[in-house]
PDB file of N, CA, C, O and CB in Angstrom:
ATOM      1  N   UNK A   1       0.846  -1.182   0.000  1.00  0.00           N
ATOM      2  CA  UNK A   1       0.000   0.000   0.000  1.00  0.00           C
ATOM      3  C   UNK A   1       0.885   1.237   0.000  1.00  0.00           C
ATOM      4  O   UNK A   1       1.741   1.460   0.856  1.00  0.00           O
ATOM      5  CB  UNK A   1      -0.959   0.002   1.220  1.00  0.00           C
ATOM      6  N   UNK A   2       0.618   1.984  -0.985  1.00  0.00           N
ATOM      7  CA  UNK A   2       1.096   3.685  -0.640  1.00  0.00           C
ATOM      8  C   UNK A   2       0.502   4.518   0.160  1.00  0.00           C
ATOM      9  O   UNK A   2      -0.490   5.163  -0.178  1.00  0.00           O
ATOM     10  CB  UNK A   2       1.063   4.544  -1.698  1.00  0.00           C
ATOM     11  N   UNK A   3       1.008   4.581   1.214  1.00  0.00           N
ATOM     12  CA  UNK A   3       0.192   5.649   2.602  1.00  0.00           C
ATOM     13  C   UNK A   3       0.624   6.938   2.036  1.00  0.00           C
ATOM     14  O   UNK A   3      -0.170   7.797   2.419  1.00  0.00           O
ATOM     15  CB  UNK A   3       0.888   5.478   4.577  1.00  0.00           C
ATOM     16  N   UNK A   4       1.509   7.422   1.316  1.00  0.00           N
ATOM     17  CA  UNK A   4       2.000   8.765   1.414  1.00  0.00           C
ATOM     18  C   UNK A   4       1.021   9.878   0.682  1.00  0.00           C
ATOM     19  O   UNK A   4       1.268  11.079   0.566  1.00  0.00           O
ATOM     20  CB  UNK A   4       3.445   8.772   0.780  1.00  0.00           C
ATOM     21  N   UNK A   5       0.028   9.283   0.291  1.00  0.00           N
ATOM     22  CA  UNK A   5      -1.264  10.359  -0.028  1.00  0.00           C
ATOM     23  C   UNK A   5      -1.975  10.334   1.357  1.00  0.00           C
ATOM     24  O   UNK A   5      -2.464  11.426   1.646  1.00  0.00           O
ATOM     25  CB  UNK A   5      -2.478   9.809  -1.422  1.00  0.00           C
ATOM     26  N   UNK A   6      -2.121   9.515   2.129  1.00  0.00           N
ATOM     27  CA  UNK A   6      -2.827   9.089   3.267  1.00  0.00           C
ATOM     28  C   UNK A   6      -1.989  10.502   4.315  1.00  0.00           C
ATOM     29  O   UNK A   6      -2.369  11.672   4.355  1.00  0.00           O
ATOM     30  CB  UNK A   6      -2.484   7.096   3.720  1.00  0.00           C
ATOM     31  N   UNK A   7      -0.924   9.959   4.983  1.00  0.00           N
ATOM     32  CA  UNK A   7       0.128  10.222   5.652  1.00  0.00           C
ATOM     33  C   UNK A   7       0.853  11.177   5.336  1.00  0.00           C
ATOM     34  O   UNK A   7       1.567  11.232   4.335  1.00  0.00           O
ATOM     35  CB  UNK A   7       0.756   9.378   5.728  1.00  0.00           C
ATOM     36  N   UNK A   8       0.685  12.225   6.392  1.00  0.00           N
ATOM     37  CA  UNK A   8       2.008  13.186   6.109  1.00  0.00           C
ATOM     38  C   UNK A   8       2.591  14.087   7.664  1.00  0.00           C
ATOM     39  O   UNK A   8       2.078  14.241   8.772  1.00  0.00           O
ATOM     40  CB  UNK A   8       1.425  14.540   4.740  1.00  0.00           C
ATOM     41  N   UNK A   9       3.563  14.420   7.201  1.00  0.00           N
ATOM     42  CA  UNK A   9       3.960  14.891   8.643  1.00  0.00           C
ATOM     43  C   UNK A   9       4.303  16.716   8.361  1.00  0.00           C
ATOM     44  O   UNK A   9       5.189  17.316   7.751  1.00  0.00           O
ATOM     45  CB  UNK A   9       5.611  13.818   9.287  1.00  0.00           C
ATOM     46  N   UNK A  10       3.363  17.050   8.980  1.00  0.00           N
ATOM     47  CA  UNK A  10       3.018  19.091   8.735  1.00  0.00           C
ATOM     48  C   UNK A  10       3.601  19.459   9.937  1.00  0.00           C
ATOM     49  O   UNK A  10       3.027  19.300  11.015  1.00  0.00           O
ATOM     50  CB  UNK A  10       1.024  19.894   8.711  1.00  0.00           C
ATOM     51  N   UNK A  11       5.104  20.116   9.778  1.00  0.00           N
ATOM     52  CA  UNK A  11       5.668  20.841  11.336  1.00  0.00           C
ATOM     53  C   UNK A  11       4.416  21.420  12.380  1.00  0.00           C
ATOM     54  O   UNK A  11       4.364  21.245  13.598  1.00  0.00           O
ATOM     55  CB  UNK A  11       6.751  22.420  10.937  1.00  0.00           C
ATOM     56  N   UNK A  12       3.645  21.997  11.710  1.00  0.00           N
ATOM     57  CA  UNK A  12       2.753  22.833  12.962  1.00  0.00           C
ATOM     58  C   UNK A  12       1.643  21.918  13.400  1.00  0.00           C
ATOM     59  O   UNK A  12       0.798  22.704  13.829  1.00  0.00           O
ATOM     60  CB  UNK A  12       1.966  24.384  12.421  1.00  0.00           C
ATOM     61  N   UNK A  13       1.222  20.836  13.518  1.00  0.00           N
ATOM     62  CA  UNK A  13       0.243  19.860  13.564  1.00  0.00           C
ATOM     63  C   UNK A  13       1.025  18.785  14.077  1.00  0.00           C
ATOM     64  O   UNK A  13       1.836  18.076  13.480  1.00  0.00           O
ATOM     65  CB  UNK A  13      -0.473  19.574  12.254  1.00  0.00           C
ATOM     66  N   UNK A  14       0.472  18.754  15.907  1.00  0.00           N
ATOM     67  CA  UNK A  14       0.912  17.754  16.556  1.00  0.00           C
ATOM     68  C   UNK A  14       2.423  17.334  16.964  1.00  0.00           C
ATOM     69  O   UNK A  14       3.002  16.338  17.397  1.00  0.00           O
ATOM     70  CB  UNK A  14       0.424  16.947  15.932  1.00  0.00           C
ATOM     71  N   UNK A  15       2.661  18.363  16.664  1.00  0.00           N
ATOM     72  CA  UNK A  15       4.227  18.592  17.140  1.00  0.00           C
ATOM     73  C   UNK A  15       4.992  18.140  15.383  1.00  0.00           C
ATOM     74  O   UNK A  15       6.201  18.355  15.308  1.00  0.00           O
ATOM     75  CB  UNK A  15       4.812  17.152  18.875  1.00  0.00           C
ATOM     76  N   UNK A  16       4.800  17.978  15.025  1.00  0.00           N
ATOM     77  CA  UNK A  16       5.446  17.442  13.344  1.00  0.00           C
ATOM     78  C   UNK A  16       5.235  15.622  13.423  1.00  0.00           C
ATOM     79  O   UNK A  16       6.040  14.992  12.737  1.00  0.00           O
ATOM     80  CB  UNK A  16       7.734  17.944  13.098  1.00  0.00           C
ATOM     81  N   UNK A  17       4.217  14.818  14.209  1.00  0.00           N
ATOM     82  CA  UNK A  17       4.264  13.714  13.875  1.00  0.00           C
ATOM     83  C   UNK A  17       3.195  13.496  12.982  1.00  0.00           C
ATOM     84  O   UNK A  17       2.113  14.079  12.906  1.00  0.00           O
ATOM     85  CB  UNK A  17       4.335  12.972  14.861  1.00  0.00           C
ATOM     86  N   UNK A  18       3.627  12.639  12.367  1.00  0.00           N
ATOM     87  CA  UNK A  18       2.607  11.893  11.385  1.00  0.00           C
ATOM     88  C   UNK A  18       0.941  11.955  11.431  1.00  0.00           C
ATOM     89  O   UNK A  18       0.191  11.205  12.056  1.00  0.00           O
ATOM     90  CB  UNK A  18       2.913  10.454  11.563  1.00  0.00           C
ATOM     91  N   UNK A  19       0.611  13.039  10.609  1.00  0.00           N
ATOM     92  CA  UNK A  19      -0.841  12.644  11.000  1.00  0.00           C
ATOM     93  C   UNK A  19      -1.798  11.808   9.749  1.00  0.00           C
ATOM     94  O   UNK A  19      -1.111  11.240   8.900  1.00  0.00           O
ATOM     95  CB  UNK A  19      -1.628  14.148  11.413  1.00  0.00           C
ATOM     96  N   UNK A  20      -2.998  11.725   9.623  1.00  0.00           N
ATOM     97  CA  UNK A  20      -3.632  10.945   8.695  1.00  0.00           C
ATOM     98  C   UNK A  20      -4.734  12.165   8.181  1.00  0.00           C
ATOM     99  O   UNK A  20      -5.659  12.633   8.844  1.00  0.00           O
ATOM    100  CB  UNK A  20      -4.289   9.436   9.397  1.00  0.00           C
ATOM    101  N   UNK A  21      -4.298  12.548   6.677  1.00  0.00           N
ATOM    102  CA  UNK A  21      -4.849  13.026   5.589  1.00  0.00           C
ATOM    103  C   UNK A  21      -5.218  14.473   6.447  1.00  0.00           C
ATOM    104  O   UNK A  21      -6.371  14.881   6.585  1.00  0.00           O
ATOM    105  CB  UNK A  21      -6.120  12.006   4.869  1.00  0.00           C
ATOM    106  N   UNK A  22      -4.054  15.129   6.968  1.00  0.00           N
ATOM    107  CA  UNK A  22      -4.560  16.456   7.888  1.00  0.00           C
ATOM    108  C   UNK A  22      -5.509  16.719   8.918  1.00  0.00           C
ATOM    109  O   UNK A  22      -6.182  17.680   9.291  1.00  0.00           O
ATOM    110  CB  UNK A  22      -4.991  17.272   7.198  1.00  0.00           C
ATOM    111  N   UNK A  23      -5.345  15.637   9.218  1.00  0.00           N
ATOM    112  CA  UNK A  23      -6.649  15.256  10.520  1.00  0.00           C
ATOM    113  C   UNK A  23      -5.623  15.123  12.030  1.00  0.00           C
ATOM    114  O   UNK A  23      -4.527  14.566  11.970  1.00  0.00           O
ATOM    115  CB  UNK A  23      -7.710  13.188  10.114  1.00  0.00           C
ATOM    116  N   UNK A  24      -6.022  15.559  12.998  1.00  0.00           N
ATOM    117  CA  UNK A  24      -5.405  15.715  14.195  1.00  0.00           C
ATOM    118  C   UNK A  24      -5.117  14.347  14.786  1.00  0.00           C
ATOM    119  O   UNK A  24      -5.244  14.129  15.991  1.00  0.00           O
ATOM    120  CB  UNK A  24      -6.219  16.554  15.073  1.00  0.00           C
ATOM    121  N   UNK A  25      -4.798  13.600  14.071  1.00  0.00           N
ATOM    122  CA  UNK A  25      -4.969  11.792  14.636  1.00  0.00           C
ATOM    123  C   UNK A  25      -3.340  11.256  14.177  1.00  0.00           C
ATOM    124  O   UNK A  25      -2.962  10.870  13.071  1.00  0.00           O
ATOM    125  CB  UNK A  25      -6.607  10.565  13.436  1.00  0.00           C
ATOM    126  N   UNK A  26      -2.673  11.372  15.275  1.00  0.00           N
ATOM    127  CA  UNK A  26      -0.910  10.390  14.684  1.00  0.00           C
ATOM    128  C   UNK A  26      -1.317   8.777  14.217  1.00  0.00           C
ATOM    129  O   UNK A  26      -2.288   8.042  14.395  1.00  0.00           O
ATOM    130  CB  UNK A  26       0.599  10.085  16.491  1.00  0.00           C
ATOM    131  N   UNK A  27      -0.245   8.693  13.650  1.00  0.00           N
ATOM    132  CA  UNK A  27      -0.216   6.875  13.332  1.00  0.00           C
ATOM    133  C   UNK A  27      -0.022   6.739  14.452  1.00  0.00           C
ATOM    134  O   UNK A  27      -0.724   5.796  14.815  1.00  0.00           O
ATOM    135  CB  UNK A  27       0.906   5.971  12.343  1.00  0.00           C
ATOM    136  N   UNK A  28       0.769   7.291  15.608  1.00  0.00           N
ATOM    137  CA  UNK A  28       0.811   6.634  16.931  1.00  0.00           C
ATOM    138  C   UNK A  28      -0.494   6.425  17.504  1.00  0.00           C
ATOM    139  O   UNK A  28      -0.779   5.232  17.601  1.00  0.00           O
ATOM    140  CB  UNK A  28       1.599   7.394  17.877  1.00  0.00           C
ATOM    141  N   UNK A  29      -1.272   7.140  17.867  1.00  0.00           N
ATOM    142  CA  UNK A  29      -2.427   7.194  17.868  1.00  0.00           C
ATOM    143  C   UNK A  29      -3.466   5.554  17.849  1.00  0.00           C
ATOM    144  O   UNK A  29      -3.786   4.741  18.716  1.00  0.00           O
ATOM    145  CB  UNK A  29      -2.521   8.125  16.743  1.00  0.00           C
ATOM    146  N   UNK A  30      -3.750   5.710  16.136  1.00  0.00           N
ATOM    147  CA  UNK A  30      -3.991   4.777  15.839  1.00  0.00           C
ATOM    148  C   UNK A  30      -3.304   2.999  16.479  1.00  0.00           C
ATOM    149  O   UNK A  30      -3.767   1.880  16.696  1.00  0.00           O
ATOM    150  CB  UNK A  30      -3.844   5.237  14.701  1.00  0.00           C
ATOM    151  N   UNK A  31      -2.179   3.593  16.546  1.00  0.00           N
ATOM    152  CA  UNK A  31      -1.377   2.004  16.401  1.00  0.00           C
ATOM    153  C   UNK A  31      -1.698   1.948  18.302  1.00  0.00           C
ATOM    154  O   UNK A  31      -2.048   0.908  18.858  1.00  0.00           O
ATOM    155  CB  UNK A  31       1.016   1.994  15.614  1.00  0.00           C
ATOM    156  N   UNK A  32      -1.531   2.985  18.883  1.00  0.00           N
ATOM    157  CA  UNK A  32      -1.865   2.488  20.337  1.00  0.00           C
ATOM    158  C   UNK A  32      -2.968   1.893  20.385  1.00  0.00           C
ATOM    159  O   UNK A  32      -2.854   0.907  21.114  1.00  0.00           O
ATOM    160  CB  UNK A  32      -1.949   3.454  21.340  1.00  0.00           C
ATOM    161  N   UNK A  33      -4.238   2.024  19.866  1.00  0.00           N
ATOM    162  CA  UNK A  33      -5.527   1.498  19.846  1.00  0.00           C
ATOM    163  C   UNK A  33      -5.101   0.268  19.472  1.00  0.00           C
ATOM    164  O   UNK A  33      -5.253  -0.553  20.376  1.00  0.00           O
ATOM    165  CB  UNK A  33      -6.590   2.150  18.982  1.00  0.00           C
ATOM    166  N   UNK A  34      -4.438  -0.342  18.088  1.00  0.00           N
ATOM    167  CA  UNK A  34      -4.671  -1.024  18.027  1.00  0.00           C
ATOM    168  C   UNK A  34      -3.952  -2.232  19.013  1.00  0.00           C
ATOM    169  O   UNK A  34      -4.362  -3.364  19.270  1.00  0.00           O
ATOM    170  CB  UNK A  34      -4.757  -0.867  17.011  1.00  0.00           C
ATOM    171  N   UNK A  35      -3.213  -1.808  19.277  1.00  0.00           N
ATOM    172  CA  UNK A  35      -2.070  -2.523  20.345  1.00  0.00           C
ATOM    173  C   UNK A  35      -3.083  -2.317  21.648  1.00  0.00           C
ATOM    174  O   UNK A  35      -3.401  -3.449  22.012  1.00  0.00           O
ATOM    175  CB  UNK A  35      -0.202  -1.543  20.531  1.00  0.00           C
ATOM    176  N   UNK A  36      -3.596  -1.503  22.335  1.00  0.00           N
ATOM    177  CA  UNK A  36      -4.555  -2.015  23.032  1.00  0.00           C
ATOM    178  C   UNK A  36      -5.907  -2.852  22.755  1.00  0.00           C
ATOM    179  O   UNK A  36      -6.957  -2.878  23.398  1.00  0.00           O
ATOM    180  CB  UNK A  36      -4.792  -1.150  23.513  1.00  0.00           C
ATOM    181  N   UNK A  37      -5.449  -3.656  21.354  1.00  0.00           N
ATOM    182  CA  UNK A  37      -6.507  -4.598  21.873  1.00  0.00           C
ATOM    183  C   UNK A  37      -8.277  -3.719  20.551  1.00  0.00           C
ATOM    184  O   UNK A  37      -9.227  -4.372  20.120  1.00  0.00           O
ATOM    185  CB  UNK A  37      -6.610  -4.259  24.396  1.00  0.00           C
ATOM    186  N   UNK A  38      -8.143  -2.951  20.445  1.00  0.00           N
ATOM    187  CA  UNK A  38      -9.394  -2.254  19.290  1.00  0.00           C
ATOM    188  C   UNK A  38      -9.064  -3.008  18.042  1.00  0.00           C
ATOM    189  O   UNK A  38      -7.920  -3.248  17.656  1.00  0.00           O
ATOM    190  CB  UNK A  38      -9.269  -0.319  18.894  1.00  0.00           C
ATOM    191  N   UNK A  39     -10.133  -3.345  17.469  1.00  0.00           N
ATOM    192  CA  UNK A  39     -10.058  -4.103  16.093  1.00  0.00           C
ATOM    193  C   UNK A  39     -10.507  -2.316  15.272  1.00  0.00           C
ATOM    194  O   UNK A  39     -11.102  -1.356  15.761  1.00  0.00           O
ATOM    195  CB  UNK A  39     -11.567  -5.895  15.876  1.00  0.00           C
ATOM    196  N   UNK A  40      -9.817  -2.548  13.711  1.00  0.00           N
ATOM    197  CA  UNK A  40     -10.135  -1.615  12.823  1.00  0.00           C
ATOM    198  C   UNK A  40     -11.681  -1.119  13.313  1.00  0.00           C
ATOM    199  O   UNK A  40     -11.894  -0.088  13.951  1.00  0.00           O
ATOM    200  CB  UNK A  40     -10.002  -2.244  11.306  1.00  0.00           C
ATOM    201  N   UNK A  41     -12.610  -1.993  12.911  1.00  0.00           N
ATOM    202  CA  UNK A  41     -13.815  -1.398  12.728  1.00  0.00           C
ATOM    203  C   UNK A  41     -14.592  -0.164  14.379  1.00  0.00           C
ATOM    204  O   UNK A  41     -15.410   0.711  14.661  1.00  0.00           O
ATOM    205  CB  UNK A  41     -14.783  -2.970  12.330  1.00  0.00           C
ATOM    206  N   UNK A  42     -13.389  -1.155  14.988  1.00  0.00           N
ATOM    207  CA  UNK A  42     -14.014  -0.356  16.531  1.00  0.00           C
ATOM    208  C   UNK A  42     -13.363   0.852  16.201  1.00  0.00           C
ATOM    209  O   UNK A  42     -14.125   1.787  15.956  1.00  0.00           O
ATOM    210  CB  UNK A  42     -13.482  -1.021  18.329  1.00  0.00           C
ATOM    211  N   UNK A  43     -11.978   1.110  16.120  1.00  0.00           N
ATOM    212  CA  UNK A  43     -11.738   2.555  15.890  1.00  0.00           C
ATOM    213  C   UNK A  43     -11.896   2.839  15.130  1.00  0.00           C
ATOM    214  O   UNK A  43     -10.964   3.586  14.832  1.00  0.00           O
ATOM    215  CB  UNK A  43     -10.914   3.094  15.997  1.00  0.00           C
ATOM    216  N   UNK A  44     -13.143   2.745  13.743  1.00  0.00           N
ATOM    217  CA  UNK A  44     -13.582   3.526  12.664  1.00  0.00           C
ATOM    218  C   UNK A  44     -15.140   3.716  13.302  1.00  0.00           C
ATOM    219  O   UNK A  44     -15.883   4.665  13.051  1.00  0.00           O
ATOM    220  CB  UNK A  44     -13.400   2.724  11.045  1.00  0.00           C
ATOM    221  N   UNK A  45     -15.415   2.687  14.103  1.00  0.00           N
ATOM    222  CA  UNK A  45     -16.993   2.940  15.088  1.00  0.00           C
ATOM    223  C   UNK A  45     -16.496   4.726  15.980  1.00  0.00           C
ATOM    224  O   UNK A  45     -17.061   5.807  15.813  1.00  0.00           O
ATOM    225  CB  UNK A  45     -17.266   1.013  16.881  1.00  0.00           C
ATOM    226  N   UNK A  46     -15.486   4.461  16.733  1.00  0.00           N
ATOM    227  CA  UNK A  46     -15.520   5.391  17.761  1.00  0.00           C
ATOM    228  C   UNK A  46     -14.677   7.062  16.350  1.00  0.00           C
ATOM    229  O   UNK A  46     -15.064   8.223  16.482  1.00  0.00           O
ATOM    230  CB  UNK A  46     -14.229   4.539  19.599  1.00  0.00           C
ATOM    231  N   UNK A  47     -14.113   6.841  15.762  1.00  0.00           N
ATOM    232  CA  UNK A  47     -13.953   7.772  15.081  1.00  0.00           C
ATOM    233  C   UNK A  47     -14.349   7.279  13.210  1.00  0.00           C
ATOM    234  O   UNK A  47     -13.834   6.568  12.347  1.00  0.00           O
ATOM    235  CB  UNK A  47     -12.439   8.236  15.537  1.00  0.00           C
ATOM    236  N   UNK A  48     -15.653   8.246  13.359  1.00  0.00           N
ATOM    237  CA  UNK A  48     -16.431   8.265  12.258  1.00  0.00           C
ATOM    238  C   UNK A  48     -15.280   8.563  10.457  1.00  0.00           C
ATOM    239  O   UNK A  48     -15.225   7.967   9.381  1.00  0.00           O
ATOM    240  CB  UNK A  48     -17.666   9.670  12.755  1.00  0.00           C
ATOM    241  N   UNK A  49     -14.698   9.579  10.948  1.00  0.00           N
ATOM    242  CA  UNK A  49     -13.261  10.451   9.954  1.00  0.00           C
ATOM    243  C   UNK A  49     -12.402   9.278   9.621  1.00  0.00           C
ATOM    244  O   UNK A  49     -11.425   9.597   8.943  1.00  0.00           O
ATOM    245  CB  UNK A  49     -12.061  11.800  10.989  1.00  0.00           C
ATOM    246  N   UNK A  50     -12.485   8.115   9.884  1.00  0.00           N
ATOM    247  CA  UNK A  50     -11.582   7.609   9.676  1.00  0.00           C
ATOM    248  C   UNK A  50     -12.110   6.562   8.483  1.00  0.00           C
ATOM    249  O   UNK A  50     -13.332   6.494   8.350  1.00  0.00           O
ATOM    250  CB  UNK A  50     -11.009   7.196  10.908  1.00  0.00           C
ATOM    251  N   UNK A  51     -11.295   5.760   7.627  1.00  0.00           N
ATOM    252  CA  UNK A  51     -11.620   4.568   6.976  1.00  0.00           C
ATOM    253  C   UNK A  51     -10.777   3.346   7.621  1.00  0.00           C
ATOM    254  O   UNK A  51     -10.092   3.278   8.641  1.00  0.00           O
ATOM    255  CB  UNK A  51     -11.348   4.750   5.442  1.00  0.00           C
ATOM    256  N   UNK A  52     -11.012   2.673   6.900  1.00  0.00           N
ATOM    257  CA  UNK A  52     -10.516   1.431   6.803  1.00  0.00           C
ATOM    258  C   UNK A  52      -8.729   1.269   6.146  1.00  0.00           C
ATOM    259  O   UNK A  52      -7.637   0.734   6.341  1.00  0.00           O
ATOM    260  CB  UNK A  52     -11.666   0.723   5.856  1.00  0.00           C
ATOM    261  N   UNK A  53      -9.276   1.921   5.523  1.00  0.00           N
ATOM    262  CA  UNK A  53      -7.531   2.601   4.597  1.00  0.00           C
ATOM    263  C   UNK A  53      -7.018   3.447   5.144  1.00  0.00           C
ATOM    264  O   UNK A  53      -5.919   3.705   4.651  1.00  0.00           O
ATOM    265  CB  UNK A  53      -7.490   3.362   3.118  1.00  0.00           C
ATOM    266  N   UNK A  54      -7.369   4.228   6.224  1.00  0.00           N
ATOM    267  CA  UNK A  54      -6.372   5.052   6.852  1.00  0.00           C
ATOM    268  C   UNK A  54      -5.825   4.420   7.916  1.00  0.00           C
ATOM    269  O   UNK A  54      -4.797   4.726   8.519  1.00  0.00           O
ATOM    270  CB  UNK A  54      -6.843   6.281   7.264  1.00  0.00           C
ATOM    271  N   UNK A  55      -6.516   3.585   8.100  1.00  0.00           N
ATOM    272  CA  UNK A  55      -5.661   2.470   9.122  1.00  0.00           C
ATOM    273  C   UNK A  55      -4.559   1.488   8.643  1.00  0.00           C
ATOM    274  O   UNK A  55      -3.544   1.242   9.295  1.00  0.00           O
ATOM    275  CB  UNK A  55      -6.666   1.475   9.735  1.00  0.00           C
ATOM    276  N   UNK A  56      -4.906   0.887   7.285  1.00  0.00           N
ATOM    277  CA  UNK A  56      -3.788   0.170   6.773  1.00  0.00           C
ATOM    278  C   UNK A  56      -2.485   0.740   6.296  1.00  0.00           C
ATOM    279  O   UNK A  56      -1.348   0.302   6.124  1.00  0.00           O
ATOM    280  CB  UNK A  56      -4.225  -0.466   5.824  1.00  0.00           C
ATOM    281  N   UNK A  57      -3.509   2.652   6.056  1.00  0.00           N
ATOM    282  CA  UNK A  57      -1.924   3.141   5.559  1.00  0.00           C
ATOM    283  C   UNK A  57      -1.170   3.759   7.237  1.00  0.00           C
ATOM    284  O   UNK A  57      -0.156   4.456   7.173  1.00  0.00           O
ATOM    285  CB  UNK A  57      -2.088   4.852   4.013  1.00  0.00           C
ATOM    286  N   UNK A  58      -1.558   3.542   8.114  1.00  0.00           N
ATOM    287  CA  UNK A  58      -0.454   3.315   9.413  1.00  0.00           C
ATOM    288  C   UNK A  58       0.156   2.593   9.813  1.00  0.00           C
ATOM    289  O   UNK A  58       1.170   2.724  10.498  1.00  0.00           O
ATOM    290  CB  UNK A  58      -0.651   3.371  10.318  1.00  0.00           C
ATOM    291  N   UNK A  59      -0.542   1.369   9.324  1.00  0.00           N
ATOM    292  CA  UNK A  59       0.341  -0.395   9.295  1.00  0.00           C
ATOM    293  C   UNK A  59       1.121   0.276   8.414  1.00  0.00           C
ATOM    294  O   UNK A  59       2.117   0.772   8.941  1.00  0.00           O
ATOM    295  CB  UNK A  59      -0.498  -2.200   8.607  1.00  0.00           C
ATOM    296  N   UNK A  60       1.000   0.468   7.197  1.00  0.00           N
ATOM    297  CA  UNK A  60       1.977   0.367   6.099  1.00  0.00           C
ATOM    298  C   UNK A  60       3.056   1.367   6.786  1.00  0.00           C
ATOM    299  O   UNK A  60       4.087   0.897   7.266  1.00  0.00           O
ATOM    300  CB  UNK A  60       1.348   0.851   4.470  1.00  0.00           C
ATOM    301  N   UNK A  61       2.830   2.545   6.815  1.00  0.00           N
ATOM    302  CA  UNK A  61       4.016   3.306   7.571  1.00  0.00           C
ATOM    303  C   UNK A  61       4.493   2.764   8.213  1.00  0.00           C
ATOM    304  O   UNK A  61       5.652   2.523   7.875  1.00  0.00           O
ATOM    305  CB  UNK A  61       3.908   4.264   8.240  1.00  0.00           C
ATOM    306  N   UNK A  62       4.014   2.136   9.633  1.00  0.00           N
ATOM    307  CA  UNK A  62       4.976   1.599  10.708  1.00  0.00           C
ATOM    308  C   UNK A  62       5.938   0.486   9.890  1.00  0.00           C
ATOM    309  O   UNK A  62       7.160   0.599   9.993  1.00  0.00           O
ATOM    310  CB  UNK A  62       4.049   0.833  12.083  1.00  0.00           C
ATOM    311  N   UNK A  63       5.393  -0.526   9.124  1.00  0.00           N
ATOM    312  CA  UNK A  63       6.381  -1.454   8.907  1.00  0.00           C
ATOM    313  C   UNK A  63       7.248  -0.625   7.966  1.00  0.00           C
ATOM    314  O   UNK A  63       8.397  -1.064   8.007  1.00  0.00           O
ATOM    315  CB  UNK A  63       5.860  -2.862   8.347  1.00  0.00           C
ATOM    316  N   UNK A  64       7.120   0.504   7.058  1.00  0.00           N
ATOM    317  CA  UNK A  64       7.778   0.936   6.092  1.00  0.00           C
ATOM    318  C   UNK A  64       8.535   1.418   7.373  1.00  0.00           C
ATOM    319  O   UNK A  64       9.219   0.442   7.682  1.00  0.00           O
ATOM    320  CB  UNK A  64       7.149   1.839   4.857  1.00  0.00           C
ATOM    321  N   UNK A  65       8.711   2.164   8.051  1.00  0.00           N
ATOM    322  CA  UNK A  65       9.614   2.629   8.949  1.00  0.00           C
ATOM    323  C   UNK A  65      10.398   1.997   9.672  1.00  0.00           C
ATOM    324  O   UNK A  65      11.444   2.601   9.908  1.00  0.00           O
ATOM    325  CB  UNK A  65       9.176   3.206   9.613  1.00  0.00           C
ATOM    326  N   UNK A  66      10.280   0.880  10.174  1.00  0.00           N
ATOM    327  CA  UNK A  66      10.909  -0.510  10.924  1.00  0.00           C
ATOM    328  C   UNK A  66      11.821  -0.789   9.874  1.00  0.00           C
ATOM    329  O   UNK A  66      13.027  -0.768  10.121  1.00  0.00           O
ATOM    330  CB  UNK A  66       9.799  -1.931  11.281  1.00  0.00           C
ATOM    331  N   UNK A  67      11.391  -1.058   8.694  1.00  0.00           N
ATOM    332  CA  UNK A  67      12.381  -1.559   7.770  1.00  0.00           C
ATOM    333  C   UNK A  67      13.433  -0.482   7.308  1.00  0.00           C
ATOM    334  O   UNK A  67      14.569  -0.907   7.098  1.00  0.00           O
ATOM    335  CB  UNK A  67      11.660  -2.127   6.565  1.00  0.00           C
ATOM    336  N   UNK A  68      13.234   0.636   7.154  1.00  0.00           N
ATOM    337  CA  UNK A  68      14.131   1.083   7.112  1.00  0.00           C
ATOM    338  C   UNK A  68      15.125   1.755   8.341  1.00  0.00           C
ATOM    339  O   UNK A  68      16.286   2.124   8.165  1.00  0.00           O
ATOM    340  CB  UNK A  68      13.766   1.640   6.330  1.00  0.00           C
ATOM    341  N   UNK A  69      14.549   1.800   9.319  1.00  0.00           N
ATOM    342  CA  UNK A  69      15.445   1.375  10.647  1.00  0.00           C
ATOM    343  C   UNK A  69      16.631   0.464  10.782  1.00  0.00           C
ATOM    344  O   UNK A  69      17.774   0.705  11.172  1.00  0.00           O
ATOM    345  CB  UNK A  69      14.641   0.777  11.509  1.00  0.00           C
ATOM    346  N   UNK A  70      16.050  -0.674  10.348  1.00  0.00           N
ATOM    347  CA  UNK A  70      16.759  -2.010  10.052  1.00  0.00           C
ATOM    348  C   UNK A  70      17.577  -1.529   9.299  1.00  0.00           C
ATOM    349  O   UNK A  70      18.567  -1.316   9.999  1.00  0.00           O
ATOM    350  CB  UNK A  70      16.050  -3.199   9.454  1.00  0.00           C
ATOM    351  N   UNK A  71      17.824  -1.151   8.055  1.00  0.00           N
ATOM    352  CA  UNK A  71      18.543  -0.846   7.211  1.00  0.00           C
ATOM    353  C   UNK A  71      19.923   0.079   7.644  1.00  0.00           C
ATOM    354  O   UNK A  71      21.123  -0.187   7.566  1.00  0.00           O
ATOM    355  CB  UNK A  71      17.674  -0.312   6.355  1.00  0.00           C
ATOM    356  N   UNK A  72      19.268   1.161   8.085  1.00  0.00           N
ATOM    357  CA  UNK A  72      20.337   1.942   8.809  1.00  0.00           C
ATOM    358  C   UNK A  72      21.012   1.235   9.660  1.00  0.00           C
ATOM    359  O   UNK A  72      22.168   1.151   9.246  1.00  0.00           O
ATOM    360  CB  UNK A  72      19.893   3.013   9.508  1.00  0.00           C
ATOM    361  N   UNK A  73      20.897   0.771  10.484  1.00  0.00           N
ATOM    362  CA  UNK A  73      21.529   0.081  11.454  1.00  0.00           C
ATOM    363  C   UNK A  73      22.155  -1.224  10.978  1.00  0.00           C
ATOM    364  O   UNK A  73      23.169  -1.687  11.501  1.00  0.00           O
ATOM    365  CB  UNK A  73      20.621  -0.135  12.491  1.00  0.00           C
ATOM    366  N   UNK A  74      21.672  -1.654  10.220  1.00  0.00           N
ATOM    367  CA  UNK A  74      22.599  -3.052   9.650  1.00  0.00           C
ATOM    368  C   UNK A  74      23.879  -2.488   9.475  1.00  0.00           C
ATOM    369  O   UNK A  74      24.812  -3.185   9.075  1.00  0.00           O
ATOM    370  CB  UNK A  74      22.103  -3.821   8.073  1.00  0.00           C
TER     371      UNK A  74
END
């Protein structure tokens, strides 16, 4: 998936982290929900603004970011 239409990171919004399609919501955000345990549809229940695809494009970021972590550090 290409998140980078999804995903972007705007210095004045949220301190410069990652938000989803200019909406006040980090991939951190998201990914804490889901790591506590919320399935997609619950955090698209409790936040209406969201899709289904703005969630995969935060999966996709996080692993796109891990991997290139990895990289650097190898």
């Amino acid at each position: 998936m290409d998140y980078h239409d999804i995903i972007a990171i705007e210095p004045g919004m949220r301190g410069g982290k990652p938000c989803i399609r200019g909406l006040r919501i980090t991939v951190y955000d998201v990914l804490g929900y889901l790591a506590a345990g919320m399935t997609p549809e619950q955090i698209i229940e409790d936040f209406d603004y969201l899709t289904l695809e703005d969630i995969r494009a935060c999966l996709a970021y996080a692993a796109d970011r891990e991997r290139h972590q990895l990289a650097v550090s190898a």
